[in-house]
C-alpha positions as CSV (number, residue, x, y, z in Angstrom):
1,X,-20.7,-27.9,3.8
2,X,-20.6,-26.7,0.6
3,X,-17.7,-23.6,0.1
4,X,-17.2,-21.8,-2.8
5,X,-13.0,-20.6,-3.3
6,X,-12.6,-17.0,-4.3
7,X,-8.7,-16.8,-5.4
8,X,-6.5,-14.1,-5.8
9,X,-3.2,-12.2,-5.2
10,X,-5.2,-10.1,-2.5
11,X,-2.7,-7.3,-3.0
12,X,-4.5,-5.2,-1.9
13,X,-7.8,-7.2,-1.6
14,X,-10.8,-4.4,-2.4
15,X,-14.6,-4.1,-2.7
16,X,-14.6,-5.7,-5.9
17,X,-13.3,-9.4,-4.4
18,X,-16.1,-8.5,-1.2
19,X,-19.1,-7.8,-3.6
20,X,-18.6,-11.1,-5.5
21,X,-18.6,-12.9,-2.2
22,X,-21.6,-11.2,-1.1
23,X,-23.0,-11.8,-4.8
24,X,-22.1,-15.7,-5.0
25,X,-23.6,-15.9,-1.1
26,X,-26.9,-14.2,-2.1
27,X,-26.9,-16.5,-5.6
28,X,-25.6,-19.6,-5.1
29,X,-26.1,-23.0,-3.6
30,X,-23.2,-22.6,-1.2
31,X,-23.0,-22.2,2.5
32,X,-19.4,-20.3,2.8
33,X,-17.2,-18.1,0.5
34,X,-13.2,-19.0,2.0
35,X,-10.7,-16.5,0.3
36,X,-8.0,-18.0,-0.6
37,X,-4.5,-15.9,-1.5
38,X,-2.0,-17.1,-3.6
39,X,1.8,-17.5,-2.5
40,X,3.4,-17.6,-6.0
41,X,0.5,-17.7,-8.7
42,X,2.0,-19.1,-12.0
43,X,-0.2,-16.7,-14.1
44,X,1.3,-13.5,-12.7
45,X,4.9,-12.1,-11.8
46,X,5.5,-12.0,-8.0
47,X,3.8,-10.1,-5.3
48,X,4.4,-6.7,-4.2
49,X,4.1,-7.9,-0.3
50,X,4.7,-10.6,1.3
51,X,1.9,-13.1,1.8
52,X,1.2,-13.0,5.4
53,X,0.7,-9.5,4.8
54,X,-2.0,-9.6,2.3
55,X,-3.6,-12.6,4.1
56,X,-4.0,-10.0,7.3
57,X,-5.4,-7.8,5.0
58,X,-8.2,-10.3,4.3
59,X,-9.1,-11.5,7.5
60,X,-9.4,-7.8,8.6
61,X,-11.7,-7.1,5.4
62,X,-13.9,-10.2,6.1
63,X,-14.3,-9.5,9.6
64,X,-17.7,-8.0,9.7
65,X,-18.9,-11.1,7.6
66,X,-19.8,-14.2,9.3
67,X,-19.8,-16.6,6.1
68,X,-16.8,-15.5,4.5
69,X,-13.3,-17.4,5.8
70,X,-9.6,-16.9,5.2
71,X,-7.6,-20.3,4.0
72,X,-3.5,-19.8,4.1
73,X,-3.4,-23.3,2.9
74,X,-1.3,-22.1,-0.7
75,X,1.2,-20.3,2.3
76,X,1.6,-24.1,3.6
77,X,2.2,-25.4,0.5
78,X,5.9,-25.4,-1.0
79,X,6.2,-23.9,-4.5
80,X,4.3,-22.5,-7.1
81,X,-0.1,-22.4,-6.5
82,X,-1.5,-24.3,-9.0
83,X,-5.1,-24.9,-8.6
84,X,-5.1,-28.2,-9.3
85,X,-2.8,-28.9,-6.2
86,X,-4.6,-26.6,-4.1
87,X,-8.5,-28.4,-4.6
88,X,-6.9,-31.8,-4.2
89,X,-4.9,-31.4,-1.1
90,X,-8.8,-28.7,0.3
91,X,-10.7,-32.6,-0.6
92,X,-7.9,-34.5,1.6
93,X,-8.3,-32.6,4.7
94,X,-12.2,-31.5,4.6
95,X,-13.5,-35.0,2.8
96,X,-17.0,-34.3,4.0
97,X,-17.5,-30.7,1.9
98,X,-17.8,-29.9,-1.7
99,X,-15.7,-27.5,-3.1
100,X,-16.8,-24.7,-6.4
101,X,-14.5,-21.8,-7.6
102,X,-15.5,-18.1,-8.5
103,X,-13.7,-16.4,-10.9
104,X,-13.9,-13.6,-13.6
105,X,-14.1,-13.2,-17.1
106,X,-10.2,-12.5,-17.1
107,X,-9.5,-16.2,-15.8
108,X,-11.9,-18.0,-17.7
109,X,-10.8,-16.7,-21.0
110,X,-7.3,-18.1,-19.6
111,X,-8.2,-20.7,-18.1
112,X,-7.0,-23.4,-20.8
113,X,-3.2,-22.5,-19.5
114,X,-4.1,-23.5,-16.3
115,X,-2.1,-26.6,-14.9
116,X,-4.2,-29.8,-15.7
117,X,-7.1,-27.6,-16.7
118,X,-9.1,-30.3,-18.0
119,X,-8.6,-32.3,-15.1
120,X,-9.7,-29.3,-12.5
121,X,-12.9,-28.7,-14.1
122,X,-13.8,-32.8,-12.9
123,X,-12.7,-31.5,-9.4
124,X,-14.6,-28.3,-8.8
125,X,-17.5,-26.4,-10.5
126,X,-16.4,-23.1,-11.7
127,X,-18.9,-19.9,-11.6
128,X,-17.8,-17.0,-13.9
129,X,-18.4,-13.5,-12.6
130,X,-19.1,-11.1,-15.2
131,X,-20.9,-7.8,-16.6
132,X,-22.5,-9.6,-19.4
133,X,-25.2,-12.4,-19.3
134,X,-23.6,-13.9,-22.2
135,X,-20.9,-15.1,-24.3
136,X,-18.4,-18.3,-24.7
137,X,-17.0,-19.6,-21.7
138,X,-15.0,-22.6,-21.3
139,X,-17.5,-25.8,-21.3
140,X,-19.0,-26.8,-17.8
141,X,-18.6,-23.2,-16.4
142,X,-21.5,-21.5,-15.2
143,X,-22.2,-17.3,-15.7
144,X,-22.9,-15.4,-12.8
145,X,-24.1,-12.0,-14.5
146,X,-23.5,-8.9,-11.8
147,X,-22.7,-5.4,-11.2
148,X,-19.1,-5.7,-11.0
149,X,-16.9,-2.7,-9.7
150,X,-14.4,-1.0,-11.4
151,X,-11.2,-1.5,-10.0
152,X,-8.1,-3.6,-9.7
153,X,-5.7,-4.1,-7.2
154,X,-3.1,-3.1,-9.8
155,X,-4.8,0.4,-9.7
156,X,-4.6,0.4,-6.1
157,X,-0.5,-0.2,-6.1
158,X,-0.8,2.6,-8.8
159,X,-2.0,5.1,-6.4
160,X,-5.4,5.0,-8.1
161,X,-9.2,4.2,-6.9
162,X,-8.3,3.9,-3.1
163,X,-11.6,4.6,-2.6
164,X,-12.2,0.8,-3.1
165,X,-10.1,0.1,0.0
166,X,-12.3,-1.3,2.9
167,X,-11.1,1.4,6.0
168,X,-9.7,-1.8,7.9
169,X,-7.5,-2.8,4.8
170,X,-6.0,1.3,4.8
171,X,-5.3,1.8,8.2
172,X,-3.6,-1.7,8.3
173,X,-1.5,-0.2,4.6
174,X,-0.7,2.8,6.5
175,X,0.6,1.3,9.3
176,X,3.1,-1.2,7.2
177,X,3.7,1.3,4.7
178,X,2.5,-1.3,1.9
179,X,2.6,0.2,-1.2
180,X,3.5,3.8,-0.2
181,X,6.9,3.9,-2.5
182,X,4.3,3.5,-5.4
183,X,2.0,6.0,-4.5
184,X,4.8,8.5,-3.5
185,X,6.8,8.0,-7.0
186,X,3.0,8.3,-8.9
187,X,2.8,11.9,-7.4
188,X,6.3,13.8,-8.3
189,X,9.1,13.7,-10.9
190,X,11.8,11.5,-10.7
191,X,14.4,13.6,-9.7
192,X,11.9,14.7,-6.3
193,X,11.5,10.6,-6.1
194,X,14.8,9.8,-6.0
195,X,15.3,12.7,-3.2
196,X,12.6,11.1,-1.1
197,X,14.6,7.4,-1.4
198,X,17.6,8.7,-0.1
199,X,16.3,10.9,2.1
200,X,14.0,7.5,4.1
201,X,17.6,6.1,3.8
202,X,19.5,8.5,5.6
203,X,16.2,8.6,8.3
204,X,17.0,4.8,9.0
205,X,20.5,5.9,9.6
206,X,19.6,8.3,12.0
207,X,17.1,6.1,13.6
208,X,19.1,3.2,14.1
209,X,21.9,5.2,15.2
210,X,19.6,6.2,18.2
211,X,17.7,3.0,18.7
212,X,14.2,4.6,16.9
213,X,11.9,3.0,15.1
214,X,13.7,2.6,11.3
215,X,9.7,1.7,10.0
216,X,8.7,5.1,11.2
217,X,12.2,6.8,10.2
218,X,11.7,5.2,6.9
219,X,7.9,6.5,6.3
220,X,8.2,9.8,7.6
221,X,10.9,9.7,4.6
222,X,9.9,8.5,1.9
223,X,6.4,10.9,2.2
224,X,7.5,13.8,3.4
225,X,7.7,15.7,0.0
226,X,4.7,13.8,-1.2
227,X,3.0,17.7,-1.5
228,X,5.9,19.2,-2.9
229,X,5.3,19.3,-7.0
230,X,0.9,20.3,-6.2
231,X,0.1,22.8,-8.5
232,X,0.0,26.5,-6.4
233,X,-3.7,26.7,-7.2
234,X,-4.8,23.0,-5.4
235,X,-2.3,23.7,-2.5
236,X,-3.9,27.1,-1.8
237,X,-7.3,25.6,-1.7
238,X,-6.3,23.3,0.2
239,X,-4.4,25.6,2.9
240,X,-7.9,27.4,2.8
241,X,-10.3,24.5,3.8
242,X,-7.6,22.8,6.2
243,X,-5.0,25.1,7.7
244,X,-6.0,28.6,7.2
245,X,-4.3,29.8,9.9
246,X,-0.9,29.1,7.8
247,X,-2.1,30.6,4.6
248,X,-0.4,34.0,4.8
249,X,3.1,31.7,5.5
250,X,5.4,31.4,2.4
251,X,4.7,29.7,-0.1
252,X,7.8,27.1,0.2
253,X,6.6,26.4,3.5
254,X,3.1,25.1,2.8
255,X,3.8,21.5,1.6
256,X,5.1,20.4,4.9
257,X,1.9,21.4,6.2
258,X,-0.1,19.7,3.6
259,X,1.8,16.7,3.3
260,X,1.0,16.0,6.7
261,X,-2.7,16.1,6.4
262,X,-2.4,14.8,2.9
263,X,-0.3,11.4,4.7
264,X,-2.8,10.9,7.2
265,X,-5.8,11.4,4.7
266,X,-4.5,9.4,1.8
267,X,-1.5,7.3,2.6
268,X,-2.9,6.3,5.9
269,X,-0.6,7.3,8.1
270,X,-1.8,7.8,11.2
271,X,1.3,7.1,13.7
272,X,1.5,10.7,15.2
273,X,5.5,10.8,15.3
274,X,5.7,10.2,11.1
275,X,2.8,13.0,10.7
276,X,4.2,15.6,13.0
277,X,7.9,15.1,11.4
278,X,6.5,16.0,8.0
279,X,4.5,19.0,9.4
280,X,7.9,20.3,10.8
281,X,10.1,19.2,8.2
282,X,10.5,22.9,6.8
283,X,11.1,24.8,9.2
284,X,13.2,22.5,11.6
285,X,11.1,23.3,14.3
286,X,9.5,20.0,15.8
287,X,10.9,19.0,19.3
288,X,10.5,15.1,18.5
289,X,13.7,13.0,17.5
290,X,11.6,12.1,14.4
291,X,11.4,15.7,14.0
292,X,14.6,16.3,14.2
293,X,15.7,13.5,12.0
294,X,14.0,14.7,9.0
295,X,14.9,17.9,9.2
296,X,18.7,17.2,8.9
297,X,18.4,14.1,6.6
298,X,16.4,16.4,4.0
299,X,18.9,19.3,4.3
300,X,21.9,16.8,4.1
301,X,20.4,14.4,1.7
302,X,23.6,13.2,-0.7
303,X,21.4,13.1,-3.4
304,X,22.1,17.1,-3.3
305,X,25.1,16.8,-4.9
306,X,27.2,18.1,-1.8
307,X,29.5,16.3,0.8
308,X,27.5,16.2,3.6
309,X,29.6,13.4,4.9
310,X,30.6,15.4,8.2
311,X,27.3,16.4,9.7
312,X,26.2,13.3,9.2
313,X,28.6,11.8,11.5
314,X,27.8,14.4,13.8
315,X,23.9,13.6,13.9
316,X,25.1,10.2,14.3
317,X,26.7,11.1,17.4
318,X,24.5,13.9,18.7
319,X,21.1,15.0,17.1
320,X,21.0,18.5,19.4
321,X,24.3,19.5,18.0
322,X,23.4,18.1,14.8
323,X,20.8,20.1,14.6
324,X,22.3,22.7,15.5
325,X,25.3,22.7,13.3
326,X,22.7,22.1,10.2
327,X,21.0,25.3,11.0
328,X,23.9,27.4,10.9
329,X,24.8,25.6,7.7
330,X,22.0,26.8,6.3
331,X,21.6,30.5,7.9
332,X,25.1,30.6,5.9
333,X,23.6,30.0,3.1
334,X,20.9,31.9,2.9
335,X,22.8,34.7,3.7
336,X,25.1,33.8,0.5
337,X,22.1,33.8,-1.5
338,X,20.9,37.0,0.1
339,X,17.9,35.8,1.2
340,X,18.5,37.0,4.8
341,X,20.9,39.6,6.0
């Protein structure tokens, strides 16, 4: 059989790694395309996930394509991926098939710094992946000229172009909460950031003070102000098309509601209990433990600047008269401020 390697980080793996596949399929003499993530690539500083999650992320983006494989065989190996280790130990175990590597324009113009460089290009054939039908490449590398798609996975972890995501690849990021501290720190200052942190943390308190779920505690967490700093203009358009039966609300209220739809549309979150905690995280008024969790943690996040040291300990204990105790807290204070009477 005759399988080309596409290589890569993965993290996240997008449309851009599936249309070369599809490209190199349609193109080349080969019979398979086998994806092949990187444990600790040389090249590049470490991973932002760990490697069995960015090889799920694969197999679930390859699924609807019969030719394309995943190979974990750099997750087998101990140490650092270098290619040359990688084709030698693939020709051990599968002595019959003949082995090519696609790459970009990016690796080829470094590819000289691969390990035994010289030496790999005797191993494998390398095809070249690139916008232009010309130019120098390293000698015995072959051009593949296509329409390549913008994007990078560093974009991605950026909060950027996750459009490029395949739906499979966003429901299983939502689920994990891969990459969700990124794309909650890309969309508010740092001051609201560091609120957010401490806030998840005082959530996993909670949770694992009454045997919850600390992933979901943690989520619900670190998103739930992910609305908080959209300009008044966006969020009222938004409360018009989505939840117009909240518009005449206040104001302050709104980005519980729209950071709710806004974690389910674009962080992927689709676990109901993390959604409907955000939804309620104003007003205090969900029924849910999760609910009630995020409530209190947000209103007795340290980060404020206040001991909050004693209700803690009391949600620790009880979250109905935590709750509780936290409300009157802040009817108190409201009525300090003169907000209500």
């Amino acid at each position: 059989m005759r399988i080309a390697l596409l290589g890569g980080s993965f993290d996240p793996i997008h449309e851009g790694h599936l249309r070369i596949a599809k490209t190199a399929l349609a193109k080349l003499p080969i019979d398979e395309v086998w994806f092949l993530p990187c444990k600790d690539a040389p090249l590049k500083k470490g991973q932002q996930v760990a490697f069995h999650h960015r090889c799920a992320m694969v197999k679930l983006a390859i699924a609807p394509y019969r030719k394309m494989k995943l190979c974990t065989l750099e997750g087998e190996l101990d140490g650092v991926s270098y290619t040359i280790r990688t084709i030698k130990e693939l020709k051990k175990r599968f002595p019959h098939d003949t082995f090519s590597f696609l790459i970009g324009d990016d690796q080829a113009a470094q590819f000289d710094k691969w390990k035994d460089s010289a030496q790999l290009k005797q191993e494998a054939c390398f095809y070249v992946f690139s916008r232009h039908e010309d130019g120098q490449l390293p000698t015995g590398m072959k051009r593949v000229p296509m329409q390549l798609i913008s994007v990078s996975s560093t974009e991605i972890r950026n909060g950027e172009k996750k459009w490029a995501l395949p739906k499979t690849v966003r429901r299983y990021i939502g689920s994990n909460g891969l990459y969700v501290i990124n794309w909650v720190k890309a969309s508010m200052s740092e001051k609201r950031f560091q609120h957010s942190v401490s806030v998840a943390e005082v959530c996993v308190r909670l949770a694992h003070a009454h045997h919850l779920d600390e992933h979901v505690a943690w989520c619900m967490g670190i998103a739930h102000d992910i609305c908080k700093q959209m300009p008044f203009e966006k969020a009222k358009i938004w409360m018009i098309h989505h939840m117009p039966s909240h518009l005449q609300e206040n104001r302050a209220i709104w980005h519980g509601y729209i950071g709710a739809d806004y974690a389910k549309r674009f962080l992927y979150m689709e676990d109901k209990r993390i959604i409907s905690a955000i939804y309620h995280h104003v007003l205090g008024d969900g029924a849910s433990p999760y609910a009630i969790i995020l409530y209190v943690a947000d209103k007795l996040d340290p980060a404020r600047g206040y001991d909050s040291s004693e209700q803690l300990l009391l949600c620790e204990k009880s979250l109905s008269l935590g709750l509780a105790r936290v409300k009157q807290d802040q009817q108190e204070y409201l009525r300090k401020k003169g907000v209500i009477s």
